[in-house]
C-alpha positions as CSV (number, residue, x, y, z in Angstrom):
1,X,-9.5,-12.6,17.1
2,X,-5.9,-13.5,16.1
3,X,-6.4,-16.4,14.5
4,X,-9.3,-15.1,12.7
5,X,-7.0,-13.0,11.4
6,X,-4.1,-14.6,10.8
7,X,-5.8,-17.8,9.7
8,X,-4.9,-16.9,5.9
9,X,-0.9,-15.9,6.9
10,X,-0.9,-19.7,8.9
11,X,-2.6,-21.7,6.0
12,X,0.2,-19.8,3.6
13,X,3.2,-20.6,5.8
14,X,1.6,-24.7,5.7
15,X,1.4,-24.4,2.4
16,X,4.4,-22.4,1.4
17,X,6.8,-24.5,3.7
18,X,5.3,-27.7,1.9
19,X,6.2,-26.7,-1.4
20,X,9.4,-25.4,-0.4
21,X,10.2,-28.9,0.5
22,X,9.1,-31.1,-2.0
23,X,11.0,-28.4,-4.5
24,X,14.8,-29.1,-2.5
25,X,14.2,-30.9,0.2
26,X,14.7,-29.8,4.2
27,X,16.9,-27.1,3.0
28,X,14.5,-25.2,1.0
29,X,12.3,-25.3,4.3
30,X,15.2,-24.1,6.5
31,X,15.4,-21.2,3.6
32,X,11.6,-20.2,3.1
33,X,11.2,-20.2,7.2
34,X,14.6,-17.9,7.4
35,X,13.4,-15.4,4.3
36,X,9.9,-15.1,6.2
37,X,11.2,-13.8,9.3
38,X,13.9,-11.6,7.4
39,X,10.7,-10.1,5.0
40,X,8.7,-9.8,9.1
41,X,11.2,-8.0,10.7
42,X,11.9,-5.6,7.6
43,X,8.4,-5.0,6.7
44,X,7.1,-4.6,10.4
45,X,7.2,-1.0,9.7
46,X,5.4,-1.2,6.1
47,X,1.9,-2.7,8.2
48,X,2.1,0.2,10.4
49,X,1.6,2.8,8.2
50,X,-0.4,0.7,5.9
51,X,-3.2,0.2,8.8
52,X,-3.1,4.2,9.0
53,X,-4.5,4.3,5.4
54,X,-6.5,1.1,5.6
55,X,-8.6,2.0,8.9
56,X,-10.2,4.5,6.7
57,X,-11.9,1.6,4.6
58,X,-14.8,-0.8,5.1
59,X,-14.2,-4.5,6.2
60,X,-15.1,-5.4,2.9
61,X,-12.2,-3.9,1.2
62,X,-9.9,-5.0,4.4
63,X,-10.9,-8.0,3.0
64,X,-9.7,-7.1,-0.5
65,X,-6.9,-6.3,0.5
66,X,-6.0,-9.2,2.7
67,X,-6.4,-11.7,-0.3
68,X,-6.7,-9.6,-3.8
69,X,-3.9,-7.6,-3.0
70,X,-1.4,-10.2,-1.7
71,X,-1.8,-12.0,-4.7
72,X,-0.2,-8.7,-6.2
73,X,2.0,-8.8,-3.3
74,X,3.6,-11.9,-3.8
75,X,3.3,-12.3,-7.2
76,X,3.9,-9.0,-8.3
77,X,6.9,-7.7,-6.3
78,X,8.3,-11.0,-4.8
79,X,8.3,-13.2,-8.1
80,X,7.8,-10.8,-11.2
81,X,9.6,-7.8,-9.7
82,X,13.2,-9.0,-9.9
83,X,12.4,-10.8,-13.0
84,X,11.5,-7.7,-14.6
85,X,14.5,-5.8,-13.1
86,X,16.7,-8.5,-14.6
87,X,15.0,-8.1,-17.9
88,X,14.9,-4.3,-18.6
89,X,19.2,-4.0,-17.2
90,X,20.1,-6.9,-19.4
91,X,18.1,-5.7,-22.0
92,X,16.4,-9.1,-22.4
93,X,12.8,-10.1,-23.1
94,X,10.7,-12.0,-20.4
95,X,11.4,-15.4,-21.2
96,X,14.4,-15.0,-21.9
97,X,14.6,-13.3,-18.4
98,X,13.1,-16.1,-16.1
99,X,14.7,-18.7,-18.3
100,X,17.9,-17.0,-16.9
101,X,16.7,-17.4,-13.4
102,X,16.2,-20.8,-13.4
103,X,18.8,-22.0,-15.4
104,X,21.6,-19.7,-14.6
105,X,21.2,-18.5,-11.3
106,X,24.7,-17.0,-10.7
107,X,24.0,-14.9,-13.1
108,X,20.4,-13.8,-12.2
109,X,22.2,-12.8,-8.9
110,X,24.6,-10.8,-10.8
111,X,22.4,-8.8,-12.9
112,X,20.0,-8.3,-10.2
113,X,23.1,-7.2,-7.9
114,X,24.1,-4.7,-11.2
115,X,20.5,-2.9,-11.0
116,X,20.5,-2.7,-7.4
117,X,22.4,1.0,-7.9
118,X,18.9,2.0,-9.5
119,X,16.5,-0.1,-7.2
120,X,18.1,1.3,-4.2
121,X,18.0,5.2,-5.6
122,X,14.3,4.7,-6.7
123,X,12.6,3.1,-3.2
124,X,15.3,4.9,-1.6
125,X,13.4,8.3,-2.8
126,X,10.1,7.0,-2.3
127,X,10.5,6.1,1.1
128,X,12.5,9.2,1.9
129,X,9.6,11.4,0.9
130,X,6.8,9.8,3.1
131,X,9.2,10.1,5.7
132,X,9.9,14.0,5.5
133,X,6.0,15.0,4.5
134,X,5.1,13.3,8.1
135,X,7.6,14.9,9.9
136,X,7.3,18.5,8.4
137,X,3.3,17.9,9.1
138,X,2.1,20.2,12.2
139,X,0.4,17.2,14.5
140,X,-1.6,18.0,17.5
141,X,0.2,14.7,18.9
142,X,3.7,14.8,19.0
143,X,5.9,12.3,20.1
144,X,9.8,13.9,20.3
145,X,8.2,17.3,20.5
146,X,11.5,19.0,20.7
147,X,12.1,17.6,17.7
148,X,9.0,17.7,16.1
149,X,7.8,21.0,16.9
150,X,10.5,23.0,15.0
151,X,10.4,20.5,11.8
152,X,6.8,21.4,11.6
153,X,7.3,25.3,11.9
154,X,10.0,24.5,8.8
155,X,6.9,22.3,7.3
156,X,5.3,25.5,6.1
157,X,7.9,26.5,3.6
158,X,6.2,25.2,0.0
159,X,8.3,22.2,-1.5
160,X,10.5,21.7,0.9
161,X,10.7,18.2,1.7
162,X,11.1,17.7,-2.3
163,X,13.7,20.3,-2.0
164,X,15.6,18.1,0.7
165,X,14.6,14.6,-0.7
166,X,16.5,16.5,-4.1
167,X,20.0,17.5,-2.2
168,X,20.1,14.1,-0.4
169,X,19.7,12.3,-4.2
170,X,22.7,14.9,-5.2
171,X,24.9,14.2,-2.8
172,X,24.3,10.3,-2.5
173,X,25.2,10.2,-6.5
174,X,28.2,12.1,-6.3
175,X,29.7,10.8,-3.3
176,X,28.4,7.1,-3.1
177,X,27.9,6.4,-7.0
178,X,31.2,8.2,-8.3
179,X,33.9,5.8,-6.8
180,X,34.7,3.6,-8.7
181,X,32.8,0.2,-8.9
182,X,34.9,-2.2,-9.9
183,X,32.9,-4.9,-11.7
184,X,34.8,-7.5,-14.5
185,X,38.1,-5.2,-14.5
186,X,36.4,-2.2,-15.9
187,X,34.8,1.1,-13.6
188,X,31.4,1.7,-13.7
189,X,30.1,5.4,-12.7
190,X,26.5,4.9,-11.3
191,X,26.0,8.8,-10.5
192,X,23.1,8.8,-14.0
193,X,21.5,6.2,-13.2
194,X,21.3,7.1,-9.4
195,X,20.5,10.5,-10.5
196,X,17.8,9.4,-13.7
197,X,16.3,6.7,-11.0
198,X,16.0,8.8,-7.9
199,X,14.3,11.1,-9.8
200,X,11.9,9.0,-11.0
201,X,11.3,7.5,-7.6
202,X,10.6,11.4,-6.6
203,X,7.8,11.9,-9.6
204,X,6.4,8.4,-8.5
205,X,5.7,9.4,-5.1
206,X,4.1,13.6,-5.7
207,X,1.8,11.1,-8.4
208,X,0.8,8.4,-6.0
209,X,0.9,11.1,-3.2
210,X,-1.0,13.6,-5.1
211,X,-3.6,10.8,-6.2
212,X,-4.0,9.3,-3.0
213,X,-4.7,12.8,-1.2
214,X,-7.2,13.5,-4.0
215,X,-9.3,10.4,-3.5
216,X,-8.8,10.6,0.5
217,X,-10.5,14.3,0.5
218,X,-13.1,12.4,-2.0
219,X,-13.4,9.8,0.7
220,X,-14.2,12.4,3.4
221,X,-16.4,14.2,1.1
222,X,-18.3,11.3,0.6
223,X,-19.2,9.8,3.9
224,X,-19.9,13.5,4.7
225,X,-22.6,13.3,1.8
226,X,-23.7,9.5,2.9
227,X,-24.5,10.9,6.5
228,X,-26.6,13.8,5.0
229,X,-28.3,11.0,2.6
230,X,-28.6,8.8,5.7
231,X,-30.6,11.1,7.8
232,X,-33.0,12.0,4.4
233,X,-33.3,8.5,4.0
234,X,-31.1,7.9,0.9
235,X,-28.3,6.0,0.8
236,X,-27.6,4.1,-2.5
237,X,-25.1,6.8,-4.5
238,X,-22.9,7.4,-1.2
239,X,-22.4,4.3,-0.1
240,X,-21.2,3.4,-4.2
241,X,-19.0,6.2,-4.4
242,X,-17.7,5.8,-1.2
243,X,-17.0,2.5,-2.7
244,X,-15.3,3.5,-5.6
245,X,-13.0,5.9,-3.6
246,X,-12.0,3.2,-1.6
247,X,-10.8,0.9,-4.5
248,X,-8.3,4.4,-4.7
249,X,-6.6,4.4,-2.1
250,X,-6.5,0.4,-2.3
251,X,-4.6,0.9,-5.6
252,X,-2.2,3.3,-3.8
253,X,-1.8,0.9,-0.7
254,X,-0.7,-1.5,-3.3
255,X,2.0,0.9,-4.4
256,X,3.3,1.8,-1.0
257,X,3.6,-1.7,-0.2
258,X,5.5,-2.2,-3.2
259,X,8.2,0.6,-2.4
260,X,8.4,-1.0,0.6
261,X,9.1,-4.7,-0.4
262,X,12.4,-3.4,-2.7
263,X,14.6,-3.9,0.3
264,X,13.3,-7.6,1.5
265,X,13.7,-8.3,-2.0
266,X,17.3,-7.4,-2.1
267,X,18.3,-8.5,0.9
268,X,16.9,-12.0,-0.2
269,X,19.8,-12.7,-2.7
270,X,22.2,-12.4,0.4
271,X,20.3,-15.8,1.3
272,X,19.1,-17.6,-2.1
273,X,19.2,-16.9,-5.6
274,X,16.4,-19.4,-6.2
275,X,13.6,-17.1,-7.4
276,X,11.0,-19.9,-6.4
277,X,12.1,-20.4,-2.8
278,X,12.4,-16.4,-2.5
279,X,9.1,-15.9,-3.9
280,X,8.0,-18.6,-1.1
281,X,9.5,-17.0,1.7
282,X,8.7,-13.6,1.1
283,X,5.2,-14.5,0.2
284,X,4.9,-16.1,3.5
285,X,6.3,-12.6,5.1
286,X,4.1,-10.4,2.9
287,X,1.1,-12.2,4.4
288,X,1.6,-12.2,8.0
289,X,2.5,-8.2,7.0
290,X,-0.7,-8.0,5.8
291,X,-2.5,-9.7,8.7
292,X,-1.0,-7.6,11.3
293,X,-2.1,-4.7,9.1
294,X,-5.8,-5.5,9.5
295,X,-5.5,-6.7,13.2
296,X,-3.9,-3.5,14.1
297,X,-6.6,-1.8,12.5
298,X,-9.8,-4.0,14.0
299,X,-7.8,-3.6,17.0
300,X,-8.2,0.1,17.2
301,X,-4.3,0.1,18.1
302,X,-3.3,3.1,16.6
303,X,-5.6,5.2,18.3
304,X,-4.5,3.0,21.6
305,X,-1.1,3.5,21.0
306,X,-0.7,7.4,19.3
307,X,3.4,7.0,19.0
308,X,3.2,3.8,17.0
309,X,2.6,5.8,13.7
310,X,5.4,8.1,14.8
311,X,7.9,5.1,15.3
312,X,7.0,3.3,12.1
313,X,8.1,6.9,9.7
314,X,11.1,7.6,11.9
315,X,11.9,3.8,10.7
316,X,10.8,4.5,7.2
317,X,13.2,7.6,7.6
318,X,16.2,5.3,8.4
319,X,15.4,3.2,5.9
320,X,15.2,5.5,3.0
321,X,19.0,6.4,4.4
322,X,20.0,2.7,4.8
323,X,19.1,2.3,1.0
324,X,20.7,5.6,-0.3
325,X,24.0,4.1,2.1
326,X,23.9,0.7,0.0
327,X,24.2,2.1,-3.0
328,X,28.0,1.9,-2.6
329,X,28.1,0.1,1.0
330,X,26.6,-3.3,2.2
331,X,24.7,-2.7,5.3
332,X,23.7,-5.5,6.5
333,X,19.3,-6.9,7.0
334,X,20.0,-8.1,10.2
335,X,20.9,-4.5,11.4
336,X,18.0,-3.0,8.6
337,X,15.4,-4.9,10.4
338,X,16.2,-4.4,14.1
339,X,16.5,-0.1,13.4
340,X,12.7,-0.5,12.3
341,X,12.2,-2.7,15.0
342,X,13.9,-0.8,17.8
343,X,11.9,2.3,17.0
344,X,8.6,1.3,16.8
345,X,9.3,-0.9,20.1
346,X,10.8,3.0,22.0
347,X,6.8,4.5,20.1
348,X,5.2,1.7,22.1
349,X,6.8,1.9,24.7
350,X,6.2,5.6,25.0
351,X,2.7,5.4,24.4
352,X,1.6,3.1,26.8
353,X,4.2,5.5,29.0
354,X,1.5,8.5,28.0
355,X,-1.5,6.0,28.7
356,X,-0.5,5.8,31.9
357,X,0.1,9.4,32.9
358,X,-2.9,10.0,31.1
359,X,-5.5,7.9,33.3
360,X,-3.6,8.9,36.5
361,X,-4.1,11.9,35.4
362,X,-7.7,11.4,34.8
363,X,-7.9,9.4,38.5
364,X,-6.8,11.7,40.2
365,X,-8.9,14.2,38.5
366,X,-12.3,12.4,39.7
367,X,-10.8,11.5,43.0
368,X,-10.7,15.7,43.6
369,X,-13.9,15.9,42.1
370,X,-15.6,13.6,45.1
371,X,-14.0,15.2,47.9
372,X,-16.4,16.5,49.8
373,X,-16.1,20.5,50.2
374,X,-15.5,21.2,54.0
């Protein structure tokens, strides 16, 4: 089962190692292996809460989205995306962009080091949101129930979260972005662009969000429709449309992975500013992400494990912070990865603790059952 799985993510780390060294030599290789684990250990979080979304889809689109969408994956947010970032700050055009990156790469670092301000404000907002939603949800399961139980009493109050994700984005731009940045012997106030990027992080996510819930309600409506159809004997138009609602909430898996990726991207440059051997690296990562996203889901581990989900937005939840922090601080990816990694490892651990209890529970349960009444 795991290396049916994982046999793409193995063939792209033989592959993606190769070409790292007949690019720079052994180097490259010690560089591409080093940004793989970094983008593992930061994204460990991201296949979590991606399998919660993609259990709800066929193994045909699993499948999609194992090879289609890392193409986007790797591609998109690992190659183009800090190309693109480099191109709209500087004001440049795209060749003139990735021209920049390969010819001058002390000063592709630098721009991409300028925007990071807006990059960090934008994901920063995304993530925060996802992480407040879950936690002002009312769950039957609850892992830190005296924590959880009060948040989703407060979860009933109408915009809330967006009213919270709003005071944190004030307060980050006039307390982190205000002091002075001294760059080139001039100060540079980041509180607009903190402000005008946070915001549009915020709008991003109520889009995504509110698009995603509408197709997941279509989804349910329509395997509700292709049971009916089933037991009548018709199944054609349900199955399509289930179809199509599942290329949905693919395109929206696409996205979240993509607000998720803005902090391996980052943290990259504190390794390389070679845009090839980061797009190797993290390419590698982003597939072994994905793998474990579909083995966790043909697994049946988040149903095995209830906490893990838990864990993995708690870690989202520090990681929206972490990126609202670097705004004006560097934290850090070795201490970034290990707080995702640390709390999904105490969700485990608690749920196999609950498994436990659970069939003693049930064993002792049978065992008073068969006593024989005297």
């Amino acid at each position: 089962m795991i290396l049916k799985t994982f046999r793409w993510a193995f063939a792209v780390t033989a592959l993606g190692l190769a070409v790292g060294v007949l690019y720079d030599g052994w180097a490259a290789f010690g560089i591409v292996a080093i940004l793989a684990v970094l983008e593992i250990s930061l994204s460990f979080d991201n296949a979590v809460v991606n399998a919660g979304v993609l259990k709800k889809m066929n193994a045909f689109w699993q499948k999609i989205f194992l090879t289609v969408g890392v193409l986007i994956a790797v591609f998109g947010m690992r190659l183009v995306f800090p190309v693109v970032i480099v191109a709209i700050t500087a004001k440049l055009n795209p060749y003139d962009a990735v021209h920049l990156a390969v010819t001058d790469k002390d000063r592709y670092q630098e721009l991409v080091t300028d925007a990071h301000p807006s990059i960090a404000a934008f994901g920063g907002m995304f993530l925060l949101m996802i992480f407040l939603d879950f936690i002002f949800e009312d769950r039957d399961i609850k892992w830190l129930a005296w924590l959880e139980r009060p948040l989703a009493k407060l979860g009933k109050v109408d915009m809330l979260s967006v009213c919270i994700a709003l005071v944190v984005l004030l307060i980050t731009a006039f307390t982190f972005a205000t002091h002075a940045h001294q760059h080139g012997g001039t100060h540079v106030d980041k509180a607009e662009t903190v402000l005008i990027s946070g915001v549009a992080g915020l709008i991003t996510y109520l889009v995504v969000g509110g698009l995603s819930g509408f197709f997941e309600n279509r989804l349910e409506e329509e395997e509700e429709r292709e049971e009916e159809a089933a037991r009548s004997g018709k199944r054609g138009s349900a199955v399509q449309l289930t179809g199509q609602a599942a290329f949905f909430m693919f395109l929206y898996l696409e996205v979240l992975d993509a607000s998720f990726s803005f902090d391996g991207v980052i943290g990259a440059f504190a390794i390389t500013n070679d845009i090839v051997l980061m797009a190797l690296g993290l390419g590698i990562g982003a597939m072994y992400v994905r793998s474990l996203t579909v083995y966790l889901v043909r697994q049946g581990t988040l149903d095995d494990y209830v906490y893990l989900e838990h864990g993995a937005h708690y870690a989202i939840g520090a990681l929206a912070v972490i990126l609202m922090v670097t705004i004006q601080y560097q934290i850090n990816e070795i201490i970034t990865g290990l707080v995702g990694v640390v709390l999904i490892g105490w969700s485990f651990w608690s749920s196999v603790r609950r498994n436990k209890a659970l069939a003693a529970a049930e064993g002792a349960t049978k065992k008073s059952e068969t006593v024989p009444v005297s």
